[in-house]
C-alpha positions in Angstrom: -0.5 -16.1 9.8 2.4 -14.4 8.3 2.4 -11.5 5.9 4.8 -12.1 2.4 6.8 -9.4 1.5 4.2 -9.1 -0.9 1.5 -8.1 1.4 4.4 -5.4 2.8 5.0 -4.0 -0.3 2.2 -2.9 -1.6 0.9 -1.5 1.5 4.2 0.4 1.5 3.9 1.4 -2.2 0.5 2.6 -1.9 1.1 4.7 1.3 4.3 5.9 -0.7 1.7 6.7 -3.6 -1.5 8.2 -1.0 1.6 10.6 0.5 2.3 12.1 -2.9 -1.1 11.8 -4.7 -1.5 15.5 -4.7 1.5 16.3 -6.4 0.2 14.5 -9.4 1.1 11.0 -10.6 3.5 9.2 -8.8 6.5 7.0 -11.0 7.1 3.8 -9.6 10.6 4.8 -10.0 10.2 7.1 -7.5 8.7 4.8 -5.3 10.7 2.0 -5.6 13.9 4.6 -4.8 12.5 6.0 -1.8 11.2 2.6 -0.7 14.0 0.2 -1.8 11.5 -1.8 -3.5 12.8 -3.5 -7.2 11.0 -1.6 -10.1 10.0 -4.8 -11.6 8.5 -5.5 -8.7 6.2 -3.1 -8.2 4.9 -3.5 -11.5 3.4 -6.7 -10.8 2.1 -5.5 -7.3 0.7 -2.5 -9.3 -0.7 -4.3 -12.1 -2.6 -6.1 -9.6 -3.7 -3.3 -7.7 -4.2 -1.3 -11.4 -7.1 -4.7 -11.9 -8.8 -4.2 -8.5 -9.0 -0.5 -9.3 -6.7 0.5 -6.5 -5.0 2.7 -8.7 -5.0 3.7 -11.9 -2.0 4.6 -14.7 -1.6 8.0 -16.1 -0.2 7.6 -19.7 2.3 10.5 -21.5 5.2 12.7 -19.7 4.3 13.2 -16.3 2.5 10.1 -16.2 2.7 7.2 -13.3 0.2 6.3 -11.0 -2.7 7.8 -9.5 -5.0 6.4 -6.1 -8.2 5.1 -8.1 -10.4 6.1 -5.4 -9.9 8.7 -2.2 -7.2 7.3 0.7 -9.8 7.4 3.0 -11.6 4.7 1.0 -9.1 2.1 0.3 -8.4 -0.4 3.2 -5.0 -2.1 4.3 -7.5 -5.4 3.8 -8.1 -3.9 0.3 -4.6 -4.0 -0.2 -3.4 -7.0 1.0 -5.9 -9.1 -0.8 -5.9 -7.3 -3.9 -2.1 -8.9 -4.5 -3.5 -12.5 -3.7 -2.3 -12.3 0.0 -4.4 -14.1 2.6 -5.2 -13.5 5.9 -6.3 -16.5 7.5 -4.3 -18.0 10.2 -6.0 -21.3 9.7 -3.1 -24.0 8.6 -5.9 -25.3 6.1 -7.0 -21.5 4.7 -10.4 -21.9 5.6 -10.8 -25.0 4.2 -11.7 -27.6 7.6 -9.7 -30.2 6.3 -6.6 -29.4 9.0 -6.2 -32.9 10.3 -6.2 -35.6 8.0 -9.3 -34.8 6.3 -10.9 -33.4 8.9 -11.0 -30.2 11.2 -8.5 -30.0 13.9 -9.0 -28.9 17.8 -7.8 -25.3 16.9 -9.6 -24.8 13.5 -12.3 -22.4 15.4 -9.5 -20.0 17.3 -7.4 -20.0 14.6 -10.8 -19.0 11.8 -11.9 -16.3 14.6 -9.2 -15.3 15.0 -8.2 -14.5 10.9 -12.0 -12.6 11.2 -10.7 -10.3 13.6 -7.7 -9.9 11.8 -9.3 -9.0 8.7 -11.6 -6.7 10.2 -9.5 -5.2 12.2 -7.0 -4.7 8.6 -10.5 -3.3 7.1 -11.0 -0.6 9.0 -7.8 1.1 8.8 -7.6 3.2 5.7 -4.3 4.8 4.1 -5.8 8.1 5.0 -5.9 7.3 8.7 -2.1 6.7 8.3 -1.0 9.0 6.2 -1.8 12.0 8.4 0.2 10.4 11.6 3.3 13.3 12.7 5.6 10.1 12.5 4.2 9.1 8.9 4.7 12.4 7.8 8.4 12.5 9.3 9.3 9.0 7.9 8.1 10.4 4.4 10.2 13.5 4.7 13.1 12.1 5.2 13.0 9.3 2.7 11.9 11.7 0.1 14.5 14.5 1.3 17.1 11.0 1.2 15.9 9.5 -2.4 16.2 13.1 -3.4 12.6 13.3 -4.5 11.5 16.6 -6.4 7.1 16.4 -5.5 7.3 16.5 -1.5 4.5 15.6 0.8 4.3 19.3 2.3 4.9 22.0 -0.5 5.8 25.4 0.7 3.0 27.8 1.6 4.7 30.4 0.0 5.3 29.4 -4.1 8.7 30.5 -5.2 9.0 33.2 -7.5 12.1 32.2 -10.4 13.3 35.4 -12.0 14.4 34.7 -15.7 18.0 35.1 -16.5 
């Protein structure tokens, strides 16, 4: 089994999106700066994820794109196949036709082991990496990098601006 770059993406994008949720909605401009992901891009991987309720758009200035459920409820398996990536390291996808018709020697090995996989993808959520020390580090520095305004640890002390 390989994952596409399109599989990669959008687990990227939505980490990228599960970081800054609390800062409000997240452009996929910003995302696709701090990720190096193409803009156009990541509207189809978002319009995917936007139909499997992933996410969800928020319309007017501000807008972009909000988690549609809690981090800690949205799988990496969620993710992968909500952008029509499979995870089955069976040559025939599941099918038993590997061998002319027919299942091959290694169709069993190769099934159990795309369960696993997929189990294994199930159980982490976005939550459970989003609150790793060398997430968080990662996300600093591309945000401090792409020059991103919202960062993932505001200051505990809010700025005072004095007007002028």
């Amino acid at each position: 089994m390989k994952l596409s770059t399109k599989g990669r993406y959008a687990v990227t994008a939505m980490m990228d999106l599960a970081i800054h949720d609390h800062d409000g909605p997240v452009t996929l401009a910003d995302i696709s700066n701090c990720q190096g992901i193409s803009l156009s891009y990541l509207e189809q991987l978002f319009s995917k994820l936007r139909k499997h309720h992933l996410v969800e758009g928020v319309r007017g200035p501000g807008g972009g794109y909000r988690l549609g459920m809690p981090a800690s409820q949205i799988s990496i398996a969620q993710i992968i196949t909500a952008v029509d990536e499979n995870i089955d390291a069976t040559r025939c996808k599941g099918k038993e036709d590997c061998l002319s018709g027919e299942k091959c020697l290694t169709h069993e090995l190769w099934s159990d082991l795309s369960e696993r996989l997929y189990n294994f993808l199930d159980e982490l959520t976005l939550s459970s990496f989003i609150n790793r020390p060398e997430v968080r580090a990662v996300s600093r520095r591309q945000d401090t990098t792409a020059s991103r305004i919202a960062t993932m640890f505001p200051p505990r002390i809010p700025l005072l601006v004095a007007n002028m």
